[in-house]
C-alpha positions in Angstrom: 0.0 0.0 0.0 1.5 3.7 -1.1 1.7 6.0 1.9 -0.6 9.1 1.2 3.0 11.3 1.5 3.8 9.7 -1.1 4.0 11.2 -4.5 5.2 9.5 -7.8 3.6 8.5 -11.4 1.1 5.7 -10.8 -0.8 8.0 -8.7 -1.3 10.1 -11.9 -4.3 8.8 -13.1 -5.5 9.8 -17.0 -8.8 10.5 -18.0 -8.9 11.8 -21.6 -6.9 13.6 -24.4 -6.6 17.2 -25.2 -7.1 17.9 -29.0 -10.3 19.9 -28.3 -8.8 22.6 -26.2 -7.2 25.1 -29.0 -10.3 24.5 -30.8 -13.1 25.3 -28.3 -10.6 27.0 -25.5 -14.3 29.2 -24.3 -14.9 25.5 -22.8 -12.2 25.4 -21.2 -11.6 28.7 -19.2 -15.4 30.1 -19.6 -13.9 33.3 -22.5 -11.0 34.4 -24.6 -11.3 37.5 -22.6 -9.8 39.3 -20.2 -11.4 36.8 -17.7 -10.2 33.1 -19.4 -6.4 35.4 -19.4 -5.8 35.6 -15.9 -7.9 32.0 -15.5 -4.5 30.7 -17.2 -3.1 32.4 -13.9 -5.1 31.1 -11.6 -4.8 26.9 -12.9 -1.0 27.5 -12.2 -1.1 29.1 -8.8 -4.1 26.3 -7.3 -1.5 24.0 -8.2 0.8 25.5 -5.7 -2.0 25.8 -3.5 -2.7 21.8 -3.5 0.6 21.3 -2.3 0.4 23.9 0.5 -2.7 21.9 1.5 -1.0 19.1 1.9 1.7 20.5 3.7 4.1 20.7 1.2 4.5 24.5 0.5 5.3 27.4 2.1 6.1 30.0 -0.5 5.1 30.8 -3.3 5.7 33.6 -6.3 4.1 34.8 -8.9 5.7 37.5 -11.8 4.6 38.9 -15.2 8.4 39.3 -16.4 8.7 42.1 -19.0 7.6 40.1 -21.9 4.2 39.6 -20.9 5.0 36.0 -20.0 4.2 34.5 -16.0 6.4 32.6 -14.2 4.6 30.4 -10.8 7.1 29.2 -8.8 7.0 26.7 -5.5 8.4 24.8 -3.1 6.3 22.0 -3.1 7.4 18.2 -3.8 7.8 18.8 -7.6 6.0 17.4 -10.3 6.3 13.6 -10.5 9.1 13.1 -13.6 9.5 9.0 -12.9 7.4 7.3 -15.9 3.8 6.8 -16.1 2.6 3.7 -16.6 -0.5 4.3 -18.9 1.2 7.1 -20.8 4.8 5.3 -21.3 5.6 9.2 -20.6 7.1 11.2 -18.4 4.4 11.9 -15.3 5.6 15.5 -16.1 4.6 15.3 -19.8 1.6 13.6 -19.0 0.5 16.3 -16.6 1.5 19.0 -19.2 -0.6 17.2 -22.4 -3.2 15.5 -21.3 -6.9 17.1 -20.1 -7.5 15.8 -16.6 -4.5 13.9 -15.8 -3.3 15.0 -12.6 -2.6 13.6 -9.0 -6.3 14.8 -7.9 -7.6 12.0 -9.2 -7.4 8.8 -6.8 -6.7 9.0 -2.9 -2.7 9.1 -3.1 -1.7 12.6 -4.4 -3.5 15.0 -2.8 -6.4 14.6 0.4 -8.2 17.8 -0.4 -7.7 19.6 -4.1 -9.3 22.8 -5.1 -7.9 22.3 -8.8 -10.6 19.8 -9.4 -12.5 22.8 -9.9 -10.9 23.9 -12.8 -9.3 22.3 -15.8 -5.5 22.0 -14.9 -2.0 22.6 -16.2 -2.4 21.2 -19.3 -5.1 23.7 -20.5 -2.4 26.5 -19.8 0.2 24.7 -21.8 -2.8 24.2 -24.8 -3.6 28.4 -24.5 0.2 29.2 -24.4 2.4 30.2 -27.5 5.2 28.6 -25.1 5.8 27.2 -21.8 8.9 26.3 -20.0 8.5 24.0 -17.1 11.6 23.3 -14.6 11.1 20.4 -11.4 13.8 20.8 -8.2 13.5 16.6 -7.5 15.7 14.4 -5.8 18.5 16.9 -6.0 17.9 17.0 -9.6 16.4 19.5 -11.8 14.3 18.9 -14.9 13.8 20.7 -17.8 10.9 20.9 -20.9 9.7 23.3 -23.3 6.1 23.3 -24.9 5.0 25.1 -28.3 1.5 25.1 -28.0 0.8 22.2 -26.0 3.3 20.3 -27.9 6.7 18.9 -26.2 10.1 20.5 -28.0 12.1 17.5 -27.5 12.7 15.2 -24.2 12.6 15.7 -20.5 16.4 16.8 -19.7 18.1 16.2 -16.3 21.2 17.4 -14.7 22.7 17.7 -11.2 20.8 20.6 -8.8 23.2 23.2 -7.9 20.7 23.5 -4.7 21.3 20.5 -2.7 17.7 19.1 -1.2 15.5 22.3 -3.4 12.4 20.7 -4.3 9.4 22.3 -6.2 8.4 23.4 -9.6 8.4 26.6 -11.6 6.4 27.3 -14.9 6.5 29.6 -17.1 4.4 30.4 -19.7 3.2 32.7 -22.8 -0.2 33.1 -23.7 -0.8 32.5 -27.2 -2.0 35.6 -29.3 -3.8 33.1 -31.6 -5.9 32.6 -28.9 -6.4 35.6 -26.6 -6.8 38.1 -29.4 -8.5 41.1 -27.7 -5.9 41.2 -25.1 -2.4 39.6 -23.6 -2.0 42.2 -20.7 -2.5 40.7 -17.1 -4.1 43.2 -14.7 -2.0 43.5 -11.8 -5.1 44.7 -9.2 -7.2 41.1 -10.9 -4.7 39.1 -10.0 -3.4 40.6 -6.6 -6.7 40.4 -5.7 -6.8 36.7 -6.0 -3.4 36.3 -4.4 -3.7 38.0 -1.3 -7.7 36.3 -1.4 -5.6 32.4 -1.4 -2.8 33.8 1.2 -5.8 35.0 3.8 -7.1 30.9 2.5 -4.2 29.2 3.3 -2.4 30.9 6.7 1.1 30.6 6.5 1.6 30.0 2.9 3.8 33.0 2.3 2.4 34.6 -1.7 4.8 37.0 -3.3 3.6 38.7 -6.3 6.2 40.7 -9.0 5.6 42.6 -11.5 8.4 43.3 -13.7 6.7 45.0 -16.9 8.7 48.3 -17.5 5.7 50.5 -16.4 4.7 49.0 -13.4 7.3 47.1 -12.0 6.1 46.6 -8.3 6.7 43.5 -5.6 3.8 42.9 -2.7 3.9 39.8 -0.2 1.2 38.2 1.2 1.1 36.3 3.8 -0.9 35.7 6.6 -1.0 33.9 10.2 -4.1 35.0 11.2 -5.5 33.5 8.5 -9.4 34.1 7.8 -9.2 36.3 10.9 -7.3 38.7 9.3 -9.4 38.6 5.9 -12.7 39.8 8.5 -10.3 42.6 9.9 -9.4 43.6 6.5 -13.1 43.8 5.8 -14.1 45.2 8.3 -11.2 48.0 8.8 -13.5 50.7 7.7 -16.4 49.7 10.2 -17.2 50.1 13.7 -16.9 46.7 15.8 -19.4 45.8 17.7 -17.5 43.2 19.9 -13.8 43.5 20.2 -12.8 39.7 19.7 -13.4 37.9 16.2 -15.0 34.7 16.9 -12.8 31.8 15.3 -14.0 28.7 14.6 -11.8 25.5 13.4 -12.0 21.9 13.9 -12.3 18.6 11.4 -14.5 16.1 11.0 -15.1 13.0 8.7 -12.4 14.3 6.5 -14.0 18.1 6.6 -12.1 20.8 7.4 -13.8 23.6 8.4 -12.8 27.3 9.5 -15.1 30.6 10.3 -14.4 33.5 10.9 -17.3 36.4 12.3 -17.5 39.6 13.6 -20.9 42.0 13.7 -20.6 45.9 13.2 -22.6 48.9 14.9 -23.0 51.0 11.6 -23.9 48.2 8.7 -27.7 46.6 7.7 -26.7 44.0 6.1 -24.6 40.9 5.9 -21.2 40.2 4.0 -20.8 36.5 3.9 -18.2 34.6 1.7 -18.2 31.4 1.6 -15.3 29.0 0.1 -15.2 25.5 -0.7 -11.0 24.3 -1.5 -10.1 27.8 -2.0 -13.2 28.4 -4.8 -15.2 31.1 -3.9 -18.8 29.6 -4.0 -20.8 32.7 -4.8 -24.2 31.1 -5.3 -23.7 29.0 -1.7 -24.1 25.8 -1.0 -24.1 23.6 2.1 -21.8 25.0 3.8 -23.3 27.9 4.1 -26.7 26.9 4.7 -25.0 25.1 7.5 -23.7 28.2 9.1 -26.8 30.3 8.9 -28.8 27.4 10.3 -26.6 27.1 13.4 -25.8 31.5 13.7 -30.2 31.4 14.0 -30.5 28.8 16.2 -28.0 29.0 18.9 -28.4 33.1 18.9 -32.2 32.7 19.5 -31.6 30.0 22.0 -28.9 32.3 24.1 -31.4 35.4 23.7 -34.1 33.6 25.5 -31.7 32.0 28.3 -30.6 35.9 28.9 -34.1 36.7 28.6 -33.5 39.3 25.7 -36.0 37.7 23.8 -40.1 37.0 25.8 -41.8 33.8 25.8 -44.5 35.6 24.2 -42.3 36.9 21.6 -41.3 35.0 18.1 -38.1 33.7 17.1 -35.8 36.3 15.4 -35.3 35.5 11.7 -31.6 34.3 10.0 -31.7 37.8 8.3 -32.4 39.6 12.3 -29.5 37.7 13.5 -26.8 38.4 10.6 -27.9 42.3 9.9 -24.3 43.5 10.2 -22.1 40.4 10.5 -18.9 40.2 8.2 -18.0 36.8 8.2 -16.2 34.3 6.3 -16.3 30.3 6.1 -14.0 28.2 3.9 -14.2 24.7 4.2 -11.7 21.6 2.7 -13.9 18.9 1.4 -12.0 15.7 0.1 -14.6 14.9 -2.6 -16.1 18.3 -3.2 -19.8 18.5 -5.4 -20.0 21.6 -7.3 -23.9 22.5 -8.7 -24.9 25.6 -10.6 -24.7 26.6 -14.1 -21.3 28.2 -12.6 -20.1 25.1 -10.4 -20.1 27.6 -7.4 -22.2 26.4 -5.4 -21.5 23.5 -2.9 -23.8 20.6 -3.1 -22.1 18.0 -0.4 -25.1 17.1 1.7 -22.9 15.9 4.8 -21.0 19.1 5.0 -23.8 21.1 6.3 -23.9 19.1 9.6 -20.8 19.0 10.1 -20.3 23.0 10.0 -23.3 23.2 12.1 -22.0 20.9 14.6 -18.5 22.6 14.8 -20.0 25.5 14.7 -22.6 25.5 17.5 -20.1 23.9 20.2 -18.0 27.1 19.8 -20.4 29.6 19.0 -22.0 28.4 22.2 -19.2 28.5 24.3 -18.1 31.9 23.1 -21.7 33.6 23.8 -21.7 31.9 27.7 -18.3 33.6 28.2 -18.5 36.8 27.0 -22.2 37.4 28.0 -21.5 41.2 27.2 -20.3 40.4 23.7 -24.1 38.1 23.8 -25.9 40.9 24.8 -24.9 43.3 22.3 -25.3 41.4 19.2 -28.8 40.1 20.2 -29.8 43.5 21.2 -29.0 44.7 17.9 -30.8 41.4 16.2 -34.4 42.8 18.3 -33.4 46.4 16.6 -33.2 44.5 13.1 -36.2 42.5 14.1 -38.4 45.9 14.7 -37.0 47.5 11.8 -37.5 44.7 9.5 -41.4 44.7 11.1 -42.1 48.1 10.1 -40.4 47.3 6.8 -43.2 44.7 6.0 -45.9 47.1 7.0 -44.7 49.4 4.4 -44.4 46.4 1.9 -47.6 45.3 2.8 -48.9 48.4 1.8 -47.2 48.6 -1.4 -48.4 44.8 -1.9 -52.1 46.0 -1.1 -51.7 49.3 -3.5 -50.3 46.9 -6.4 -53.2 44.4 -6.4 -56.0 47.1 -6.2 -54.5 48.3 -9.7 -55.0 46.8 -12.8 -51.2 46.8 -13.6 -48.5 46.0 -10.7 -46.0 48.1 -12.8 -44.7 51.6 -12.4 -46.2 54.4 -14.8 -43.3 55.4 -15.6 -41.9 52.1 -17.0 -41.9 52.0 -21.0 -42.0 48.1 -21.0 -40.7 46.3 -24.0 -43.3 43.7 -26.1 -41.0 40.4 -25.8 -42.0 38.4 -22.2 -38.9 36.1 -22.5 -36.1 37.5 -19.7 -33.4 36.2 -20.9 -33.7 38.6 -24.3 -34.5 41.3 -22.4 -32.7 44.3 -21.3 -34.2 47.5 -19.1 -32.3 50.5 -19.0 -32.1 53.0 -16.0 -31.7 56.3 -16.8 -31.5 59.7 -14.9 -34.5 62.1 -15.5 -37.1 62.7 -17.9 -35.1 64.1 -20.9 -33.2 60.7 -21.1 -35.7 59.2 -20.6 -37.2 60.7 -23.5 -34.5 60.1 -25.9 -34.3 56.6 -24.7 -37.8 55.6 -25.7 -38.1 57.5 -28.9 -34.3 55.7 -29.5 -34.6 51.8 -28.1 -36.0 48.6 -29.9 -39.3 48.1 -28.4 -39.3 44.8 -28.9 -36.7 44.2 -26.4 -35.6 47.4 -24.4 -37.6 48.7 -21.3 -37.0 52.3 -20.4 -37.2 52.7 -16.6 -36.6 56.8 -15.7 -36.0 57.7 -12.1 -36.3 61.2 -10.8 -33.3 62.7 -8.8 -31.1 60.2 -6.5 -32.1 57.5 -4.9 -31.2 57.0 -1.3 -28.3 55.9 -0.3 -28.9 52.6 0.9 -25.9 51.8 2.8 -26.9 54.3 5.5 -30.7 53.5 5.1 -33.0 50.9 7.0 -35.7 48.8 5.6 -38.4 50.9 6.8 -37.5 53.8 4.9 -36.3 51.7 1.7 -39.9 50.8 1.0 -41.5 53.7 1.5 -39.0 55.6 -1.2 -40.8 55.6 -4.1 -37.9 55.0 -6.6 -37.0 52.5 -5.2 -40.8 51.1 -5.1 -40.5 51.6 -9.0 -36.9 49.5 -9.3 -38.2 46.4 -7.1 -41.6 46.4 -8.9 -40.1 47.0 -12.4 -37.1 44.4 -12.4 -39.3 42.0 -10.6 -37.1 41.8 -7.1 -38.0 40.1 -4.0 -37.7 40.9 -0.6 -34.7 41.9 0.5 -32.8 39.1 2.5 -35.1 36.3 1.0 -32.9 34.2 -1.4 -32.7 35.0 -5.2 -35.0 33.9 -7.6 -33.2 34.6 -11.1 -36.6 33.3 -12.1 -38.6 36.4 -11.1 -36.4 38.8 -12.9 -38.3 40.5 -15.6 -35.0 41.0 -17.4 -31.9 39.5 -17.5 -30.0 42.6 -19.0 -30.1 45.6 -15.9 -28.2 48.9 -17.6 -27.5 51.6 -15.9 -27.1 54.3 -18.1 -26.2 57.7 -16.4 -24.3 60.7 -17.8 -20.7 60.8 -17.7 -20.2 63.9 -15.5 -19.6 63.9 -11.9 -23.7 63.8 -11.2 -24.5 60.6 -13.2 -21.6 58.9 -11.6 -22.8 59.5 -8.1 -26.6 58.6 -9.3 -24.6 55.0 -10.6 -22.9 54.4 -7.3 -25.9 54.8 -5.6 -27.3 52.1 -7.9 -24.5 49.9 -7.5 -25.0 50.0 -3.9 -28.8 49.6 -4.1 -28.0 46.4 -6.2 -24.8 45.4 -4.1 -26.8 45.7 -1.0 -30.4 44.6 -1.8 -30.2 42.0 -3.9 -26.1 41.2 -4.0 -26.8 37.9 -6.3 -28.1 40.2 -8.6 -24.4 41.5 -9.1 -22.5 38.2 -8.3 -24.8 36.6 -11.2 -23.7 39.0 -13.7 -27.1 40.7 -14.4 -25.9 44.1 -13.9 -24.2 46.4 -16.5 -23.1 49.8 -17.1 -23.8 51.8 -20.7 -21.0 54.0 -21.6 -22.5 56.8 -24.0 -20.1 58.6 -25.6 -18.6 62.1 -24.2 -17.7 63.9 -27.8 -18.8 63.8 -31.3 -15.9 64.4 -33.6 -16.8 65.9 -37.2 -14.6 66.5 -40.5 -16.4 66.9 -43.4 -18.9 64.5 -44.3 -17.5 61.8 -41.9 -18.3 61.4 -38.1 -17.3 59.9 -35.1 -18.4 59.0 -31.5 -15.7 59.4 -28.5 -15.8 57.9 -25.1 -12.4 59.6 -23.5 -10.7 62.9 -24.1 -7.7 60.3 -24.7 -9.9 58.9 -27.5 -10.1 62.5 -28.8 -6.8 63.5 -28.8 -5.7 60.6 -30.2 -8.7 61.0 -33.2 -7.3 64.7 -34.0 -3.7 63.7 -34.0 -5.3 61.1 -36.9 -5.5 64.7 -38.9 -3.2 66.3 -41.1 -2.0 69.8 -39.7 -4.4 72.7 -40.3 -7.8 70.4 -40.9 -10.9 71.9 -40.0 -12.9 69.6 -37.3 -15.5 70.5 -35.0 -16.3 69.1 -31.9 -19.3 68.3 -30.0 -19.3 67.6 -26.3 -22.1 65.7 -24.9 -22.7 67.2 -21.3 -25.8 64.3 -20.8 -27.7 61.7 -22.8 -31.2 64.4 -22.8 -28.8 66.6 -25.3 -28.4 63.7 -27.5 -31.2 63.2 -30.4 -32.8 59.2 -29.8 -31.1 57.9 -33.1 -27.3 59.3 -31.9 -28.4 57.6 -28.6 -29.6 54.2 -30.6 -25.9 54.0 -32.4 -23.5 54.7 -29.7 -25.1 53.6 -26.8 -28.4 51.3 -27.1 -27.3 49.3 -30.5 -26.4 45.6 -29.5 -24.4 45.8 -32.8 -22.2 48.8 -32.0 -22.2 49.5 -28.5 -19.9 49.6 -25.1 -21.5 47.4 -22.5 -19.4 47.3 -18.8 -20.6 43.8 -17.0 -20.4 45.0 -13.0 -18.1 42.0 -11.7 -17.1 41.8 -8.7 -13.0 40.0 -8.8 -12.4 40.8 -5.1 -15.4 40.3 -3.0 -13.7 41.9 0.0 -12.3 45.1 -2.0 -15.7 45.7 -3.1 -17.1 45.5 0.2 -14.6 48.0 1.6 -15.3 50.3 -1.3 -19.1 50.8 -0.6 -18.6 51.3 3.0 -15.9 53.9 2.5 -17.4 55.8 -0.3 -21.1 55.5 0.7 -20.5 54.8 4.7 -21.2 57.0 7.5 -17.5 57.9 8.2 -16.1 61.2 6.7 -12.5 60.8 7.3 -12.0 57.3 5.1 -13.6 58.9 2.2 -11.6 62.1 2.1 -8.6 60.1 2.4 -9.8 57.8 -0.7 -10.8 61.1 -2.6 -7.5 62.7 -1.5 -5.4 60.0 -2.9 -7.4 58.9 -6.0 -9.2 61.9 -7.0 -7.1 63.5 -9.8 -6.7 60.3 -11.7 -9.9 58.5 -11.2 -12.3 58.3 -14.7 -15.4 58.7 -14.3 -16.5 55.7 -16.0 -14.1 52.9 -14.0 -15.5 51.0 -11.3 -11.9 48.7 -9.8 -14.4 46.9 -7.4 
């Protein structure tokens, strides 16, 4: 029997070829895009990662070299380089050529994997006009080069100048057959990840280079605290309400489990991430479930032992309990099930006990010795519970005022004719006047026009009560076919599957979108996470030379259109100050027209940036925000969202 430290070729177990991959690679790494780039990134470093899990690593670096190229080195075991018995190759080749061959398969590799998730090494190596892979073995060090997924001669060896270095380092080119829109990793996308993997994995010691001429730079992550420290980060903008993060870790059947939790005075609503091997699991899953299960139950159960909540009174809802808790619960499944259109979501059945279990024996514990801590987040639960009482009796109202009419829908709503979502697209514009261009301008088979009148309340510093009684905010849940805020998601419900906010590109329309964003990010956050949301980006100038026209979307763009001219040509300009000033067919072309317009999907990369952003730009606290707009101000664009 093979120990599970272990590690050589008959534990790489082969599973099927990989001609398809240049040929469909969208298959492979979900685009071609910007995302299915830095997805080439990713498959490298979770290979690291699986060795840190299993205990093998404790560093490892990451750097775009000036070419454009990344190189992912570690100190793990190495890659396997003895010879596989199925492939007659190299257990290096075999890794680096064929889909799904990998020591994730099988019980001797690798206990826990989060690679399984995605497609492995050998997709990179398809994708890649090169890559270079070098294994630190056995005081030996092995050597190959791949051209497109094809091997440029043998495996070499030769004597390690490093006497007991193990690990591996690969280096690779994306192809530009392949990733034709763009080659250039985005340093923020990917720093993002890494420090999300080093708060994942405490003690695993990330370093992340970048040696591009322009923005040569060098941060390291690493983190002892682990998920602890990934709450504080959240949270660093907030007030605490209790001192103490409450840490929970244990193992059972195989399950690894680890939570992190800590409720704030000035929030409404929850920040949960889950994770499941290191995958972010934005639609949920068990693990979850499990946690908001046990958070209801033993908080309820503590509440009436301290007598904070009457016999005669109900239980307070999952939703009461978690109004301001930022909290975060990664769990290391041996087998994991992933459901969901997206494979984010957790589907092991036994994993939901098991965090409830672990969770309740030290949630419990916590709450009886630190009766004070107790206290204050069920007294703030019974605030949420009022609040969220008067919210329903507003609803209600609302509920009562829709069915007495003969049509649920705001006035104000130009619908479109097609009744099939997923075609579908509503666009949300400021005022009357753009909203008037808009409808004389959109296809009505599919566009709905929705205008709202002034800004909407911030809802970051609003509770429920007053959310419902807002009447714009009436008009966007009724329009786009919401629910309730708190209640799950029901992509079903949603009237359209296309939500654009199109706003003028002045300092005005991009407050009116951030307050939006927040209404969306707050209310309904799968709305965002699902990729329903988007931004329109109508053009700023109109340049005209003679008989011939074009539409701008940057004074960049502009410049760079009149240095097109030869010297002395006569050109006029037209700056749009705001989409009412433009006639309903300009607005059709540059900005409604699936055929020739600029569509921004909102995506959120790092969950816990983004959560920091809203509070500090839309919080209560002055001083964060001056410091942000201090610092960022003068080279911010109007029209970039980094969240």
């Amino acid at each position: 029997m093979t120990s599970s430290s272990s590690y050589s070729a008959d534990q790489i177990q082969v599973l099927e070829g990989l001609e398809p991959v240049r040929k469909r690679p969208g298959m492979y790494i979900g685009s071609t895009g910007p995302r299915g780039l830095h997805h080439l990134v990713y498959e490298v470093v979770d290979n690291s990662i699986d060795e840190a899990l299993a205990g093998y690593c404790t560093h490892i670096e990451v750097e775009i070299n000036a070419d454009g190229s990344v190189a992912v080195t570690d100190d793990g075991r190495g890659i396997p380089t003895d010879t596989h018995p199925t492939t007659g190759k190299s257990a290096l080749e075999t890794v680096m050529t064929v889909l799904h061959a990998g020591g994730k398969f099988g019980g001797g590799g690798y206990k826990v994997s989060g690679g399984l998730h995605g497609v492995g090494v050998s997709v990179v190596n398809a994708l890649s006009a090169w890559v270079n892979v070098t294994v630190y073995r056995e005081n030996k060090v092995f050597t190959q080069r791949y051209e497109r997924g094809v091997p440029m001669g043998d495996l070499t060896e030769a004597p390690s100048q490093e006497k007991n270095r193990t690990g591996t380092a690969v280096c690779f080119l994306p192809d530009e057959q392949i990733f034709t829109e763009t080659r250039d990793f985005d340093y923020n996308t990917l720093a993002g990840r890494l420090r999300e993997l080093a708060y994942l994995n405490k003690g695993v010691r990330i370093t992340f280079t970048d040696d591009r001429p322009t923005e040569t730079r060098t941060e390291s992550y690493c983190y002892e605290g682990g998920i602890r420290e990934y709450v504080t980060y959240m949270t660093r903008e907030k007030e605490p309400l209790h001192a103490d993060i409450i840490y929970v870790e244990g193992e059972r059947d195989g399950v690894t489990v680890e939570v992190a939790l800590q409720w704030c005075v000035d929030a409404y609503s929850d920040n949960l991430l889950g994770f499941a091997n290191n995958i972010r699991t934005i639609d949920g899953g068990t693990h979850l479930e499990g946690l908001k299960t046990v958070l209801t139950r033993t908080l309820n159960s503590v509440g009436r032992k301290r007598n904070k909540i009457k016999e005669n009174e109900s239980n307070l809802a999952g939703e009461n309990v978690r109004e301001g808790l930022t909290g975060v619960i990664s769990v290391k499944v041996p087998d994991p099930e992933f459901e969901g259109q997206t494979k984010t979501k957790l589907g092991n059945t036994e994993v939901r006990g098991i965090v409830d279990s672990l969770v309740g024996e030290v949630l419990n514990e916590y709450l009886e010795f630190n009766p004070q801590v107790a206290d204050s987040i069920i007294e703030k639960a019974v605030q949420a519970y009022k609040a969220a009482e008067a919210a329903r009796r507003a609803r209600e109202l609302v509920r009562r005022k829709s069915v007495l009419e003969s049509s649920p829908l705001p006035g104000k709503l130009a619908d479109c004719s097609t009744r099939d979502p997923s075609e579908s697209e509503i666009f949300i514009v400021e005022g009357d006047s753009a909203g008037g261009s808009a409808k004389q301008g959109r296809d009505r088979r599919f566009q709905a026009i929705l205008p709202l009148r002034g800004k909407i309340l911030n809802i970051e510093k609003t509770d429920d009560a007053k959310i419902y009684k807002n009447t714009e905010i009436q008009s966007l849940i009724t329009a786009l076919g919401l629910g309730i805020k708190g209640e799950e998601f029901d992509p079903s419900n949603l009237r359209y599957h296309r939500v654009v906010l199109m706003t003028d590109a002045d300092v005005d329309g991009a407050h009116i979108r951030t307050l939006l964003l927040t209404f969306f990010y707050r209310y309904q956050r799968e709305l965002v996470d699902q990729g329903y949301v988007y931004i329109a980006c109508p053009p700023l100038y109109k340049l005209e030379r003679g008989r011939s026209h074009q539409y701008l979307y940057s004074d960049r763009e502009l410049q760079q259109a009149i240095a097109q001219f030869p010297a002395n040509a006569n050109y006029t300009i037209q700056r749009f100050k705001g989409l009412g000033e433009m006639m309903p067919q300009q607005l059709w072309e540059t900005t409604m027209n699936p055929e020739t317009r600029m569509l921004k999907r909102v995506d959120i990369e790092d969950a816990a940036k983004a959560e920091n952003m809203f509070t500090t730009l839309m919080g209560d606290k002055v001083a964060p925000r001056r410091e942000y707009i201090e610092t960022h101000g003068p080279r911010l664009n109007l029209m970039d969202l980094d969240i």
